[in-house]
N, C-alpha and C positions, 0 to 999 in steps of 0.2 A: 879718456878724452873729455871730463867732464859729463855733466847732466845731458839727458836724454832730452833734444828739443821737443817741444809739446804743440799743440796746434797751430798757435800764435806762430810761433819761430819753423814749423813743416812750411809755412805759407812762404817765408824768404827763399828757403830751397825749392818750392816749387819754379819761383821765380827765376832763381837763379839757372837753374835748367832752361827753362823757357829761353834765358837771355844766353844759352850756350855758354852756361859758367857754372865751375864746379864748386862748392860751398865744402867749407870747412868747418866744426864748429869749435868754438873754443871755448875753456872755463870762464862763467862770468855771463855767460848768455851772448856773446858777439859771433861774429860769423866775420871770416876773410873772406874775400872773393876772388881766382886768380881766372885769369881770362887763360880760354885753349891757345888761343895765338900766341901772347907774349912770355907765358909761362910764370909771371911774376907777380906778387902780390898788388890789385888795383884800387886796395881803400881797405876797410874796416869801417863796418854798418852794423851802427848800436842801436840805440830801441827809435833814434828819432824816424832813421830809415823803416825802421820794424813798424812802427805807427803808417805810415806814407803805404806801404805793401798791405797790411791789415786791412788800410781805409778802400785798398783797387778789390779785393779779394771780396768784404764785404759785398760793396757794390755790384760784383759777378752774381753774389747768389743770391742778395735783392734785391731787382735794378729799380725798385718802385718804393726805396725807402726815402731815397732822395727825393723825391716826388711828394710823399708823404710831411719829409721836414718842411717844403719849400712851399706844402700850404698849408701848414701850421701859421708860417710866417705872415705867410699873405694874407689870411686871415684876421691875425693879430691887427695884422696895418689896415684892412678894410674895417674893422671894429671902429677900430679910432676914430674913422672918418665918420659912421653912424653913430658913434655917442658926441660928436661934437654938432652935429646935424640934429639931433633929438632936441638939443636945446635950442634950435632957430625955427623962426619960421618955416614954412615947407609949401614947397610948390606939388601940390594933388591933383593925379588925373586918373581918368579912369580906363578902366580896359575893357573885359567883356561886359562886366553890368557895375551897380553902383557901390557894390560891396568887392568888385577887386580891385584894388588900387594900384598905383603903383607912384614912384615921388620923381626928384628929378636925381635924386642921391641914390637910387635902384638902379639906375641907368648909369651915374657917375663909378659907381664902383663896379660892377659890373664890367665896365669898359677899362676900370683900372683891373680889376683881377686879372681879364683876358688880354689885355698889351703886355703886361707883366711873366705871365704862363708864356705868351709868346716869343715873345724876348728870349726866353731862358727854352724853351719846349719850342721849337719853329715849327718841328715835323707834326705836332700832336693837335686833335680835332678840341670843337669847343659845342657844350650846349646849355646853354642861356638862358633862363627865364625870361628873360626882359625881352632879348634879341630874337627868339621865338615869338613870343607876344607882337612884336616890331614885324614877324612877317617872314620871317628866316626858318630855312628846314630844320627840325629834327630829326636826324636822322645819327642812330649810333651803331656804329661800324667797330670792326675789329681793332682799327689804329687806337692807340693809349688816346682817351676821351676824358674829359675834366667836363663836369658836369656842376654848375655853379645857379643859385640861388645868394644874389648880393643881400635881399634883405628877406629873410625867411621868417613872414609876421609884420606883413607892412602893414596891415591895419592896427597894427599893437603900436607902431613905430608911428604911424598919423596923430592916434590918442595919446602918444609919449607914456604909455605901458612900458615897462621894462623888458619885456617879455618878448625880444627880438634878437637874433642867429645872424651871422654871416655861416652860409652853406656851402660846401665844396666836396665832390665824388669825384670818384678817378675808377675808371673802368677800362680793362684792357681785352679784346676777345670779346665783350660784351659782358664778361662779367666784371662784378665792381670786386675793383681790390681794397679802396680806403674808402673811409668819410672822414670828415672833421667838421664841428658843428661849434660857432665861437656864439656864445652867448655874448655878449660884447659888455652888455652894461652890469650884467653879475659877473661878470668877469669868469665866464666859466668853459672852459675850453675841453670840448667831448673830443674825440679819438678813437676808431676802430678798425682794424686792419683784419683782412683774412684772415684766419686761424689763429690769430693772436689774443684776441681779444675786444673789451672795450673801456676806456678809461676817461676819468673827469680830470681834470689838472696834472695828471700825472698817475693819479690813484685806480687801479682796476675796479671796476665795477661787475660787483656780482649779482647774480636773477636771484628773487627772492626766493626764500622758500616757500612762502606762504601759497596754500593752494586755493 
């Protein structure tokens, strides 16, 4: 009957159970599907379906990598907005004393990270550097939390120091599952997830050994 399906292709037959259909397999790596009712063959599902079942299965056993990609991104696009702001003038206020700042672009992104998160996340909580500062609880709870600093280094970003972060945490239960930390102007994008690791561009990052 052909090769023995392997992880990837168990995940279509889980499916197909699920959906009360008996799976076949066939040489070549494809799979027929015949429904219990009609008794007759209802398609033939090659790798594009196989990709589509992969991407649901995925997402079962980490529902927080999506979560992970989607502030990568947001990131990325908060960056842009702080290296285009670095070079303008800047509207400077202050918060608790004369060395905390904060700009009008702390508040600007800020406000876009979290319409953004909400948009896509409606059910999930938010805490805010800025919107905290502005007067707002902090308070973090069990619900998936997104915990954002828009300009991490705003005194570095006043003096046009390079030396400035878009910040985003993701904590579920109170413990944090991600960071992502976008250096914007070296172009340097940090990455850490639970038990995975931690990486710069892509690249893992190891503890020195040096004691």
């Amino acid at each position: 009957m052909g090769q023995r399906p392997g992880p990837v292709l168990s995940a279509v037959a889980v499916l197909g159970q699920v959906a009360k259909r008996k799976v076949a397999w066939l040489p070549r790596w494809k799979a027929v599907t015949r429904t219990e009712t009609a008794g007759n063959s209802s398609g033939v599902y090659g790798f594009g379906k196989m990709k589509i079942f992969v991407k649901y299965f995925r997402k079962m056993a980490d529902p927080w990598q999506e979560c992970m990609d989607y502030a990568v991104t947001l990131a990325r696009q908060a960056g842009e907005v702080v290296c285009e702001a670095i070079k303008n003038e800047m509207n400077v206020m202050l918060k608790s004393s004369p060395v905390d700042l904060v700009t009008a672009t702390d508040q600007k992104v800020e406000k876009m990270l979290i319409s953004s998160i909400k948009e896509k996340y409606p059910s999930h909580s938010f805490i805010g550097e800025e919107s905290v500062a502005a007067g707002e609880k902090s308070i973090l709870t069990d619900n998936p939390t997104w915990i954002i600093d828009p300009i991490d280094g705003t005194t570095n970003f006043v003096h046009r120091f390079p030396f400035v972060a878009v910040s985003i945490g993701f904590a579920v239960n109170k413990k944090i599952e991600f960071g992502v930390v976008y250096s914007c102007v070296e172009g340097k994008m940090y990455t850490a997830r639970k038990g995975k690791g931690a990486f710069c561009n892509g690249q893992k990052l190891q503890v020195s050994q040096q004691e």
